[in-house]
LUMFIFI-607091 format. One record per residue: residue number from 0; residue in three letters; x, y, z of N, C-alpha, C in turn. Coordinates in pm, 1 decimal. Example, Ala and Ser with C-alpha at 12.3 -4.5 7.8 and 13.67 -1.06 7.14 Angstrom:
% residues 2
atom resi=0&resn=ALA&n.x=1319.0&n.y=-569.0&n.z=780.0&ca.x=1230.0&ca.y=-450.0&ca.z=780.0&c.x=1320.0&c.y=-330.0&c.z=780.0
atom resi=1&resn=SER&n.x=1285.0&n.y=-225.0&n.z=708.0&ca.x=1367.0&ca.y=-106.0&ca.z=714.0&c.x=1290.0&c.y=3.0&c.z=787.0
//
This chain:
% residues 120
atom resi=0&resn=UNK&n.x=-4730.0&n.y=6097.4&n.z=-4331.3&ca.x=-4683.5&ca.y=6136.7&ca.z=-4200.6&c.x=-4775.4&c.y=6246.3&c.z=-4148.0
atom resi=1&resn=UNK&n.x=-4819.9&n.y=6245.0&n.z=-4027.4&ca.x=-4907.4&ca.y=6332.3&ca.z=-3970.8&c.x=-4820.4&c.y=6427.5&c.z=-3910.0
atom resi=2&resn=UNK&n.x=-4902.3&n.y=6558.2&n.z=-3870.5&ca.x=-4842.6&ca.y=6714.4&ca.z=-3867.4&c.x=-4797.6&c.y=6637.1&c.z=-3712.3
atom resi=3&resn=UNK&n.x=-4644.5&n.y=6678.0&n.z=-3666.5&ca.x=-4584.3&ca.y=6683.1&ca.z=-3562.1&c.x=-4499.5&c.y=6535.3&c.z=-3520.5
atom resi=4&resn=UNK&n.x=-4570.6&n.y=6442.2&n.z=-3621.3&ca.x=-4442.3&ca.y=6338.6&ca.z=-3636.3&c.x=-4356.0&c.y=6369.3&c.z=-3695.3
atom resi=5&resn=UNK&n.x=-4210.9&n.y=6230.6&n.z=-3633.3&ca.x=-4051.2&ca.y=6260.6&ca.z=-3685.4&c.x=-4054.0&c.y=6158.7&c.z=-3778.4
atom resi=6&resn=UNK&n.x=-3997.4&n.y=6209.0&n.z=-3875.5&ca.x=-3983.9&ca.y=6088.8&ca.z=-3994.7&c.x=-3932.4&c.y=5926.6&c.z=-3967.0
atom resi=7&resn=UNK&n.x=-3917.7&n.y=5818.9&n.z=-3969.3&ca.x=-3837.2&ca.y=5727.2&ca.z=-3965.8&c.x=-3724.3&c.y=5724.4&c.z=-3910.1
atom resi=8&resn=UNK&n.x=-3628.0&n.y=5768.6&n.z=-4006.0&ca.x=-3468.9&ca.y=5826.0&ca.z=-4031.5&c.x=-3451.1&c.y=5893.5&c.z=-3908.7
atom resi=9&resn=UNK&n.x=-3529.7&n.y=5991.2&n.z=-3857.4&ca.x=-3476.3&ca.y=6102.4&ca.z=-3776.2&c.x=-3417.5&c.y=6038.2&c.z=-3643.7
atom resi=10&resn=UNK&n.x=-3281.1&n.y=6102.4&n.z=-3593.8&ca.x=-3222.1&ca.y=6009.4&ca.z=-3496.7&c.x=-3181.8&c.y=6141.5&c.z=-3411.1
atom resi=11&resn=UNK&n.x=-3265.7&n.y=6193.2&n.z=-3269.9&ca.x=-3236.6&ca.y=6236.6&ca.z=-3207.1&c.x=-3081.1&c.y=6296.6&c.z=-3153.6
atom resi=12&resn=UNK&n.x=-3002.9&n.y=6207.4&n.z=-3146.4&ca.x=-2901.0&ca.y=6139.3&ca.z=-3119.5&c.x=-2795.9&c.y=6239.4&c.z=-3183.3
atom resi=13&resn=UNK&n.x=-2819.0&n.y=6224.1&n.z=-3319.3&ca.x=-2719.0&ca.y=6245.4&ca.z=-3433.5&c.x=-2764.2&c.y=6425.1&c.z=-3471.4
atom resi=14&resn=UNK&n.x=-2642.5&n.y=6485.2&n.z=-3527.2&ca.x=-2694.0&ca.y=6643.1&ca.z=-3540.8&c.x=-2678.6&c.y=6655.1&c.z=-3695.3
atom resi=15&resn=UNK&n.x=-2719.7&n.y=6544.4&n.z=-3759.8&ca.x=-2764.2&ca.y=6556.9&ca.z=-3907.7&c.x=-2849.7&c.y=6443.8&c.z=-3925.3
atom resi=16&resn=UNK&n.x=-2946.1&n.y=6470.0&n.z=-4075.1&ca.x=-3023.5&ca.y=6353.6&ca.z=-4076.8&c.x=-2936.3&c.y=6329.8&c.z=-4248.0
atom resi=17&resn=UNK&n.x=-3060.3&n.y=6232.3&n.z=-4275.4&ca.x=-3037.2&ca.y=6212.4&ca.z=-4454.9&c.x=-3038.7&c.y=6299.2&c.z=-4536.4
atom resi=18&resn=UNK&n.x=-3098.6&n.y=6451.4&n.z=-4534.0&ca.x=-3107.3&ca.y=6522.2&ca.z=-4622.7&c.x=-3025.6&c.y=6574.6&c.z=-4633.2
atom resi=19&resn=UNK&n.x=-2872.7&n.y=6600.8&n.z=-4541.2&ca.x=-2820.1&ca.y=6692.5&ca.z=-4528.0&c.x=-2732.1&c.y=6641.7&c.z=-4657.1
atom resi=20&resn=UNK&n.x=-2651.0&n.y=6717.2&n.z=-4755.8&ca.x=-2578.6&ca.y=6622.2&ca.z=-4829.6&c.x=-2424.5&c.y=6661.4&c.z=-4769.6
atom resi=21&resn=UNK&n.x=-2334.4&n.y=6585.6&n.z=-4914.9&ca.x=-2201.9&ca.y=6504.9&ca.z=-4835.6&c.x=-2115.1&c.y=6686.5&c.z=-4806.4
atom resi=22&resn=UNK&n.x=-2161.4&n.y=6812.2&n.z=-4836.1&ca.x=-2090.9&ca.y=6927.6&ca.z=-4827.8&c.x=-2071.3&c.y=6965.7&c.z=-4676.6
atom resi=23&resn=UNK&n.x=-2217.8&n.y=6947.5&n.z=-4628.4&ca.x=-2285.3&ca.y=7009.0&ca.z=-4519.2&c.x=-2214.5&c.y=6912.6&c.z=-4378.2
atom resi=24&resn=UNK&n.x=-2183.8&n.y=6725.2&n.z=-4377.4&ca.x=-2192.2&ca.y=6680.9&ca.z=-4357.3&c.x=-2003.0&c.y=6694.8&c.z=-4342.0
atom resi=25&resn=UNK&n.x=-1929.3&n.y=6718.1&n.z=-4425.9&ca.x=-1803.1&ca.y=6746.9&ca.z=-4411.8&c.x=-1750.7&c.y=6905.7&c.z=-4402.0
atom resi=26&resn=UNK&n.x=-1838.3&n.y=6986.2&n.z=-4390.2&ca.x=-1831.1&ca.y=7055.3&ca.z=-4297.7&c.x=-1818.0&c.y=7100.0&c.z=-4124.8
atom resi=27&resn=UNK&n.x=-1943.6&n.y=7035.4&n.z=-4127.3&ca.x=-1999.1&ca.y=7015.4&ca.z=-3954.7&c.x=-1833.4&c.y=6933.7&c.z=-3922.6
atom resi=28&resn=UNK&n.x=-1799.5&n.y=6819.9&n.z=-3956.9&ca.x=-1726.8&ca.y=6737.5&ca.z=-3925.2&c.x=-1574.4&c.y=6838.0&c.z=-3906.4
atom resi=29&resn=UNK&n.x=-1532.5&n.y=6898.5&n.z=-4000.5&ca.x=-1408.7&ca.y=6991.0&ca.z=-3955.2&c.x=-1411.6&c.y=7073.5&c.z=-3876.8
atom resi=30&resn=UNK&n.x=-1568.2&n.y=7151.1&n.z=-3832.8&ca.x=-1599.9&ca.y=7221.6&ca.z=-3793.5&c.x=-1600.5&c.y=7164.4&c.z=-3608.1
atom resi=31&resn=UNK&n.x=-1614.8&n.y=6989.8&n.z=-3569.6&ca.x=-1581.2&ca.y=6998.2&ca.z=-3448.5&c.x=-1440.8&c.y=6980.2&c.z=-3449.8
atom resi=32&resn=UNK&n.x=-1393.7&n.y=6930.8&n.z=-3547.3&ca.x=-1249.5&ca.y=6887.2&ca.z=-3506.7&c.x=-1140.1&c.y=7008.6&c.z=-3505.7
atom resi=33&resn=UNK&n.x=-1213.8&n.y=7140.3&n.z=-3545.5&ca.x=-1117.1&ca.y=7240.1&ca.z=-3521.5&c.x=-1179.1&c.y=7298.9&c.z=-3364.1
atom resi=34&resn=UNK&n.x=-1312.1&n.y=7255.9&n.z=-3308.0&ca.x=-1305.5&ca.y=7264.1&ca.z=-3180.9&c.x=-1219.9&c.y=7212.8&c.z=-3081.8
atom resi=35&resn=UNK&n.x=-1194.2&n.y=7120.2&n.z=-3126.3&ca.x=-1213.8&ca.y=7014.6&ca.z=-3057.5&c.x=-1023.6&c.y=7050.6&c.z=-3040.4
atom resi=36&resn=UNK&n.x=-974.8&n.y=7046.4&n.z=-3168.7&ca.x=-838.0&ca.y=7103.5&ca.z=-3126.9&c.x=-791.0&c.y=7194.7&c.z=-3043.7
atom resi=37&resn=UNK&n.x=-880.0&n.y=7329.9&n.z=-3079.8&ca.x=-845.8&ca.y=7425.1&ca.z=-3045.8&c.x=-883.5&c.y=7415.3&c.z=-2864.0
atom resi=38&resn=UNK&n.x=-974.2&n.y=7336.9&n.z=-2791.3&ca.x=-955.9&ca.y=7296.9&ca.z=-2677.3&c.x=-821.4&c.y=7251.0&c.z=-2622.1
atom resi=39&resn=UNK&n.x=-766.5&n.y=7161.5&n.z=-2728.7&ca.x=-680.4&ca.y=7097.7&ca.z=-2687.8&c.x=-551.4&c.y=7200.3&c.z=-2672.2
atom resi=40&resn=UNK&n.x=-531.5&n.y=7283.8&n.z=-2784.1&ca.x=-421.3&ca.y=7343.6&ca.z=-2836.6&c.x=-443.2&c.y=7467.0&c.z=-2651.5
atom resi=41&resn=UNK&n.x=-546.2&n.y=7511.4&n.z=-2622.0&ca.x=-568.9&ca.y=7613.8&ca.z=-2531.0&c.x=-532.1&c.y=7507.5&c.z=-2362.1
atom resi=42&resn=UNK&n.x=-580.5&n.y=7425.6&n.z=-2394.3&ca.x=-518.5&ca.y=7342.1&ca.z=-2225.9&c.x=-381.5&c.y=7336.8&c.z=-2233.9
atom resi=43&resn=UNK&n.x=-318.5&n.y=7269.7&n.z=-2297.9&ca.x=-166.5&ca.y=7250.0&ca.z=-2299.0&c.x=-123.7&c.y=7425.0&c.z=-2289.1
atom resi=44&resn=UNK&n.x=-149.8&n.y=7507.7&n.z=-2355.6&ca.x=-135.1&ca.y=7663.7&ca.z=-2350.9&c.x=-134.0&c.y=7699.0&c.z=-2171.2
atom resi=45&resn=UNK&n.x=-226.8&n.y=7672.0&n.z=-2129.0&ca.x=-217.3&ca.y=7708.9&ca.z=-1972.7&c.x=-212.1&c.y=7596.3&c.z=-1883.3
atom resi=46&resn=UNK&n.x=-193.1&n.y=7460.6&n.z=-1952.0&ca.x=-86.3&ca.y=7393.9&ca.z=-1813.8&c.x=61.4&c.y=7420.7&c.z=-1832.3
atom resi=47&resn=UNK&n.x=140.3&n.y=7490.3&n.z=-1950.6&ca.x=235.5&ca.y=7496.3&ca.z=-1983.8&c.x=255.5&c.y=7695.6&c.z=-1875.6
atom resi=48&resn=UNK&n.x=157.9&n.y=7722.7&n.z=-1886.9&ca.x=142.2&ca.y=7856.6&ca.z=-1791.3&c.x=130.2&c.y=7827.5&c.z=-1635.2
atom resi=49&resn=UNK&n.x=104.7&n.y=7737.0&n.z=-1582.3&ca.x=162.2&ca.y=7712.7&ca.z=-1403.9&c.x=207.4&c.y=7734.4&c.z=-1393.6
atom resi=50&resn=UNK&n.x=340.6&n.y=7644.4&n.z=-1423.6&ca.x=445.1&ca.y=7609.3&ca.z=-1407.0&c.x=542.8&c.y=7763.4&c.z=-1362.4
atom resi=51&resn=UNK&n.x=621.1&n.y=7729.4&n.z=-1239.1&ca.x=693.1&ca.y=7861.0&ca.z=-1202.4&c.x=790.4&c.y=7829.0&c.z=-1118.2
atom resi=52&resn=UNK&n.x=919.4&n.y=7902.3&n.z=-1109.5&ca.x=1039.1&ca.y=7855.9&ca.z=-986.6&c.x=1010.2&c.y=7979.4&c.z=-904.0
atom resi=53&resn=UNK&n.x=1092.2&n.y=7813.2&n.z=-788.3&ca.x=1074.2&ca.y=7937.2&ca.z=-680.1&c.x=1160.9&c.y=7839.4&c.z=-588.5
atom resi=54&resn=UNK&n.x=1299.9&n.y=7899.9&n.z=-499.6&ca.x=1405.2&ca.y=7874.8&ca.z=-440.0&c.x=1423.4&c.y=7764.9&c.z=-543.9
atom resi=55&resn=UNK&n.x=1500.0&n.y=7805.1&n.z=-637.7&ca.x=1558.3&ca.y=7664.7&ca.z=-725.4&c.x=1430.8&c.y=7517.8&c.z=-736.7
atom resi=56&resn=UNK&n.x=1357.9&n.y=7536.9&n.z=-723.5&ca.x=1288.8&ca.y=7440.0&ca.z=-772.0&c.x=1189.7&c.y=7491.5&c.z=-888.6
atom resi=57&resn=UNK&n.x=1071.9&n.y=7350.9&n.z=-942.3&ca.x=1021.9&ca.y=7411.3&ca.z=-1064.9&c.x=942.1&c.y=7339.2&c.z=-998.6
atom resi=58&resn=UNK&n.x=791.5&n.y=7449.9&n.z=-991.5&ca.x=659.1&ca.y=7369.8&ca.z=-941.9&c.x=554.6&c.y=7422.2&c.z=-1030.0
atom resi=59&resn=UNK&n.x=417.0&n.y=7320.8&n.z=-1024.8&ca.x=323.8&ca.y=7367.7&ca.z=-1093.1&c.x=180.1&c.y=7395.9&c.z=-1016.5
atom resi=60&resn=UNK&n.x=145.6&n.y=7528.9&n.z=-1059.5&ca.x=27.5&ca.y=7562.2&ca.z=-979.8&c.x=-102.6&c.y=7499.2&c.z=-999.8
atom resi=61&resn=UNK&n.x=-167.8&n.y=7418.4&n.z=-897.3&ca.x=-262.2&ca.y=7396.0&ca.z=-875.1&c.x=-295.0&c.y=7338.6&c.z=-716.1
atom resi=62&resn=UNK&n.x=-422.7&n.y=7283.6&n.z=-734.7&ca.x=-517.5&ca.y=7201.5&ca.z=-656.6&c.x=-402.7&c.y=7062.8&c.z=-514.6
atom resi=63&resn=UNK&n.x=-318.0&n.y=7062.6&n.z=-578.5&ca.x=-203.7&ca.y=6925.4&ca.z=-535.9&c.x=-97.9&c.y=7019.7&c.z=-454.6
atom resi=64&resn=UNK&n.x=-35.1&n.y=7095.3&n.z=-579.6&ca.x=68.0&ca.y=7153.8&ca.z=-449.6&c.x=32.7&c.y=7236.7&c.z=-331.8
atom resi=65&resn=UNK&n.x=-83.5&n.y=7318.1&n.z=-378.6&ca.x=-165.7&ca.y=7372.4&ca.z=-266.7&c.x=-223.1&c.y=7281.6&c.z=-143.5
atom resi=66&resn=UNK&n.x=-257.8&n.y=7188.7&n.z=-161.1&ca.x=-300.5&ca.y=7099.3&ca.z=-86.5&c.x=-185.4&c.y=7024.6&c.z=50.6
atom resi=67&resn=UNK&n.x=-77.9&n.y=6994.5&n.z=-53.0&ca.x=58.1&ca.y=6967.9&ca.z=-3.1&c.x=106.7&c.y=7049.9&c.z=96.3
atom resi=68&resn=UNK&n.x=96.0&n.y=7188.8&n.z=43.1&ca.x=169.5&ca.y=7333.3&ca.z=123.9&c.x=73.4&c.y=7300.5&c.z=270.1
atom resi=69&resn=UNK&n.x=-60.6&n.y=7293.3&n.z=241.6&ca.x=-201.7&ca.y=7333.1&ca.z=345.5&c.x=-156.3&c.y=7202.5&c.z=498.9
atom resi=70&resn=UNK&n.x=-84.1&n.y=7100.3&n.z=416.6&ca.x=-79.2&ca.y=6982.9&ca.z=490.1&c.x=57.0&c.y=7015.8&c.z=613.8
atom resi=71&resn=UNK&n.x=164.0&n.y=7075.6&n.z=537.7&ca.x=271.8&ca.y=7103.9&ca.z=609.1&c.x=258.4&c.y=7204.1&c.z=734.5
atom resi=72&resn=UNK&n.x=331.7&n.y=7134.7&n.z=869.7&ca.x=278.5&ca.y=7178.3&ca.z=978.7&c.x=344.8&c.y=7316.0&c.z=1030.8
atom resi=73&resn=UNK&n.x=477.0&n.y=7348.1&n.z=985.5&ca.x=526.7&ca.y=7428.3&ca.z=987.6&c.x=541.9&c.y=7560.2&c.z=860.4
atom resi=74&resn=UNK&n.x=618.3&n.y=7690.2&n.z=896.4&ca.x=603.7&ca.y=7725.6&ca.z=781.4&c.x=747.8&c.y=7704.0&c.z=722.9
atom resi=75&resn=UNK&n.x=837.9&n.y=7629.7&n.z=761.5&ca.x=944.2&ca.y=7543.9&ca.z=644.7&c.x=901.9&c.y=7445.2&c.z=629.1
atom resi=76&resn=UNK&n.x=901.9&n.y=7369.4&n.z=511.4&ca.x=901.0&ca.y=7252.8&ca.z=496.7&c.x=979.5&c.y=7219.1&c.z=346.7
atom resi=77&resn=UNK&n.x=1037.1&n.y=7089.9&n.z=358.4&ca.x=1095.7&ca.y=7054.8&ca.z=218.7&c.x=1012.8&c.y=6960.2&c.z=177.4
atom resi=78&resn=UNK&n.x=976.6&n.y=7018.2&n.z=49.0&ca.x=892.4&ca.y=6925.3&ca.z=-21.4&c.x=998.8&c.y=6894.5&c.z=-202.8
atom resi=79&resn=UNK&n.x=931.1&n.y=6807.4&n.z=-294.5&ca.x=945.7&ca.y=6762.0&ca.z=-397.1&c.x=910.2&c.y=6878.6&c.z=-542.2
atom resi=80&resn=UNK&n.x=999.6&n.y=6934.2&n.z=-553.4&ca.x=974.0&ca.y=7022.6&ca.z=-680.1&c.x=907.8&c.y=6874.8&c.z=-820.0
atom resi=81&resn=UNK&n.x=848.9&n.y=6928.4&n.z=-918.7&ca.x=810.3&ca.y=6896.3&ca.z=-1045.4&c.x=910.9&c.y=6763.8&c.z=-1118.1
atom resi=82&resn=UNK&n.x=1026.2&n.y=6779.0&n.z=-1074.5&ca.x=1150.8&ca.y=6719.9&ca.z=-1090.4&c.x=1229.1&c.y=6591.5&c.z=-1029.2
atom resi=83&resn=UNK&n.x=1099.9&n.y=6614.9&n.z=-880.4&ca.x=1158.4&ca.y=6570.6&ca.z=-788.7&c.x=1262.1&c.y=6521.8&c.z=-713.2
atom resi=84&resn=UNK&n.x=1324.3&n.y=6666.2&n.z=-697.0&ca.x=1404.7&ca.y=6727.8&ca.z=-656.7&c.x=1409.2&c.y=6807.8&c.z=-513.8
atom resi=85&resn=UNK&n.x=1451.8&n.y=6804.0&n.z=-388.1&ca.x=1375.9&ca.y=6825.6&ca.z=-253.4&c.x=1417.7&c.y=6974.6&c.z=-290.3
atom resi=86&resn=UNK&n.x=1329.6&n.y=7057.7&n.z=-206.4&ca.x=1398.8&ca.y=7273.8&ca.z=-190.4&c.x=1312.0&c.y=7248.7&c.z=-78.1
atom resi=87&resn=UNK&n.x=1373.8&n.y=7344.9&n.z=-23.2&ca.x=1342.0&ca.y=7355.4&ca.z=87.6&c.x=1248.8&c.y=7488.5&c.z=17.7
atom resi=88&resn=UNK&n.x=1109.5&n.y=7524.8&n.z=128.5&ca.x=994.5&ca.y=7627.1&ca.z=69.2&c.x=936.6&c.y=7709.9&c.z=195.1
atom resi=89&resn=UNK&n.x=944.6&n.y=7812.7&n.z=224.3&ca.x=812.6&ca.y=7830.5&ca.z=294.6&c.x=710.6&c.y=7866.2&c.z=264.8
atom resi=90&resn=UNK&n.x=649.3&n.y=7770.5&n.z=339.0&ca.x=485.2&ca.y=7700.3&ca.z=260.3&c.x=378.3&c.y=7809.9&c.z=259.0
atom resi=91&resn=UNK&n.x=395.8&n.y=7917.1&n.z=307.6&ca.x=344.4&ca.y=8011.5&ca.z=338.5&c.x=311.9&c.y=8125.6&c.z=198.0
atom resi=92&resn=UNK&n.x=475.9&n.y=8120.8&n.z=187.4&ca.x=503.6&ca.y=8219.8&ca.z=58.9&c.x=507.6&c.y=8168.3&c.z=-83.4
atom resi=93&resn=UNK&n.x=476.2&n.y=8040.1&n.z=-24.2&ca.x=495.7&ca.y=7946.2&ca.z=-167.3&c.x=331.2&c.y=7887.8&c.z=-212.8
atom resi=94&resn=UNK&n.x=208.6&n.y=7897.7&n.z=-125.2&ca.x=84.7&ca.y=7898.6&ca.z=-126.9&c.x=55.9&c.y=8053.2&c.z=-155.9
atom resi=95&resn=UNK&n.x=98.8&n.y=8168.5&n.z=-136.7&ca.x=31.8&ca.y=8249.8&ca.z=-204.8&c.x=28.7&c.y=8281.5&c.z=-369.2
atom resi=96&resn=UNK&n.x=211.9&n.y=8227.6&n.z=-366.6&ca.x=243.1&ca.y=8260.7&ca.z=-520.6&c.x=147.2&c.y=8153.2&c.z=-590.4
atom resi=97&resn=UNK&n.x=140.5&n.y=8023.3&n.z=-569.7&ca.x=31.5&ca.y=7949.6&ca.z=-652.1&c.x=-88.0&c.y=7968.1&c.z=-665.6
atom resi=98&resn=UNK&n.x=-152.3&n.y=7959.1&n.z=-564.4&ca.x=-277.3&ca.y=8028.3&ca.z=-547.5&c.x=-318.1&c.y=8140.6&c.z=-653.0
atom resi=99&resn=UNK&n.x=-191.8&n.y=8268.0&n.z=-626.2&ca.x=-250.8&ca.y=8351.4&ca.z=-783.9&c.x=-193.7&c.y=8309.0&c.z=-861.2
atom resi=100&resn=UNK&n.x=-110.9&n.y=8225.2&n.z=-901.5&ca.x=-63.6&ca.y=8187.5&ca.z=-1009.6&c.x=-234.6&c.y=8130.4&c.z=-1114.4
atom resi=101&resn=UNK&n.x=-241.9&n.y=8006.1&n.z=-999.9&ca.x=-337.4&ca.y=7949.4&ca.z=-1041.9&c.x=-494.3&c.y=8021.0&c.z=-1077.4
atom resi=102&resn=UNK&n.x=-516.3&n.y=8066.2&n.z=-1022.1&ca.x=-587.0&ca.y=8177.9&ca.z=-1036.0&c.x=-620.8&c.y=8298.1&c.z=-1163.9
atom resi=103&resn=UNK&n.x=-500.5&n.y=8313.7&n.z=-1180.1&ca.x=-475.8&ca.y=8414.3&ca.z=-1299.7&c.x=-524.0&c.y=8345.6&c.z=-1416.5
atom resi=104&resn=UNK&n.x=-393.7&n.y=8289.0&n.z=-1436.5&ca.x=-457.0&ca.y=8156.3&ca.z=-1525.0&c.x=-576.1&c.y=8078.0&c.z=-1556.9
atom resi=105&resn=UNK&n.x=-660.2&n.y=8027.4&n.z=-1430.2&ca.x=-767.6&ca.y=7930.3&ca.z=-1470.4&c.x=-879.1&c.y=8044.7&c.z=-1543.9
atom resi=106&resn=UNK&n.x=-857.5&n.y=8237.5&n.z=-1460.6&ca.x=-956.6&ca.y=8328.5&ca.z=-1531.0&c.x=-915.1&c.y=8368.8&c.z=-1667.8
atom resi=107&resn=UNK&n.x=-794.3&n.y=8344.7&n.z=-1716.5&ca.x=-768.9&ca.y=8361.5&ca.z=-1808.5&c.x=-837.3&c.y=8245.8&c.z=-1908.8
atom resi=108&resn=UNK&n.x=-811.5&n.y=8109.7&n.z=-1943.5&ca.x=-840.2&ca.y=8025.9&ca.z=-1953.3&c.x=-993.3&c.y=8003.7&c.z=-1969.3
atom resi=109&resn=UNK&n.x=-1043.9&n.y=8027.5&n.z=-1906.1&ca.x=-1180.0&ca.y=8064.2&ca.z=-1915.0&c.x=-1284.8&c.y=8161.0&c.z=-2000.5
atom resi=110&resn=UNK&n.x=-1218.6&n.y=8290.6&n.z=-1969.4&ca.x=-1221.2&ca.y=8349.1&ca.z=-2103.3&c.x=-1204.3&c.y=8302.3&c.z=-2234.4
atom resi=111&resn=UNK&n.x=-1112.3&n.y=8277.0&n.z=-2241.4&ca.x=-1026.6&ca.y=8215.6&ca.z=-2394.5&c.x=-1161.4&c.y=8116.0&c.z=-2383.6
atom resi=112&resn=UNK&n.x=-1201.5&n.y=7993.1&n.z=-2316.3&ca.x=-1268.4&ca.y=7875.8&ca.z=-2349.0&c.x=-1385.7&c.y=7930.0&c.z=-2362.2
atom resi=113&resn=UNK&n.x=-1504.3&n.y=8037.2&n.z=-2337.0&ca.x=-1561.9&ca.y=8099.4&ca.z=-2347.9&c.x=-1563.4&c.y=8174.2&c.z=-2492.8
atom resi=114&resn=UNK&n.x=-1469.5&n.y=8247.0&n.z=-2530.5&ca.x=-1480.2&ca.y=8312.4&ca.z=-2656.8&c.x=-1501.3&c.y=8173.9&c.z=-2735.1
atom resi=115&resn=UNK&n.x=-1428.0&n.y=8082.8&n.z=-2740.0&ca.x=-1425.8&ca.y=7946.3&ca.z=-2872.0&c.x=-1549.8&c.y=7884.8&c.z=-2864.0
atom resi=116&resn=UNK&n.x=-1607.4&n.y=7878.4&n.z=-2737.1&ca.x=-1730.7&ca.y=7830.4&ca.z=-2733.4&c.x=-1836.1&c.y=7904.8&c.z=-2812.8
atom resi=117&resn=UNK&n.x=-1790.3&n.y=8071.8&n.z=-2837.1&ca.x=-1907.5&ca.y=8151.7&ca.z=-2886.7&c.x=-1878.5&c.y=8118.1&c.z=-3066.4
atom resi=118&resn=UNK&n.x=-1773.3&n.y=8095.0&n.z=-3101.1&ca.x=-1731.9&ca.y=8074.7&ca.z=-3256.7&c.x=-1809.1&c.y=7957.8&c.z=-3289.2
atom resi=119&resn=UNK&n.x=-1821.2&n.y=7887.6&n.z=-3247.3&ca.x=-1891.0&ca.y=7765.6&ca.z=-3269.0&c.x=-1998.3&c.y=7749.7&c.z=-3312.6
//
């Protein structure tokens, strides 16, 4: 093999080759799947953090109900809680609370996905 060729075997692709043996190789392997959880375990963590009442209903903060509120022409409107369930809202006071709801959260969230990214 000449200086700066890749062996045969070597597969771009893949983040081990043949030499690695079976320790190294079941390592790496727990090593994404506790990423890979711990993504998981941290989303459900802050979609389970939206979620908030407000006049007897149960809504969840994001991108949708905000959108919903933005659409309503007045500032009452009855819309569909989480439950779907009608409350009456004003859309006004009910777009700010999500907004930071959502907000808080997605910077929180971020952080957190940030630190796990650095463990890695």
């Amino acid at each position: 093999m000449q200086k700066g060729q890749l062996p045969l075997y070597f597969c771009p692709f893949c983040l081990y080759n043949r030499n690695m043996d079976t320790e190294k190789l079941i390592a790496h392997a727990r090593a994404r799947f506790d990423h890979a959880t711990a993504r998981r375990i941290l989303r459900e963590k802050y979609q389970a953090q939206m979620l908030f009442a407000y006049h007897g209903g149960m809504f969840r903060a994001g991108p949708e109900l905000q959108t919903t509120l933005l659409s309503c022409p007045g500032a009452d409107a009855v819309i569909l809680d989480l439950y779907e369930n009608p409350v009456k809202v004003d859309t006004k006071e009910l777009y700010a609370l999500s907004q930071a709801r959502w907000q808080e959260q997605m910077n929180a969230w971020l952080v957190e996905h940030e630190a796990n990214n650095q463990k890695r």
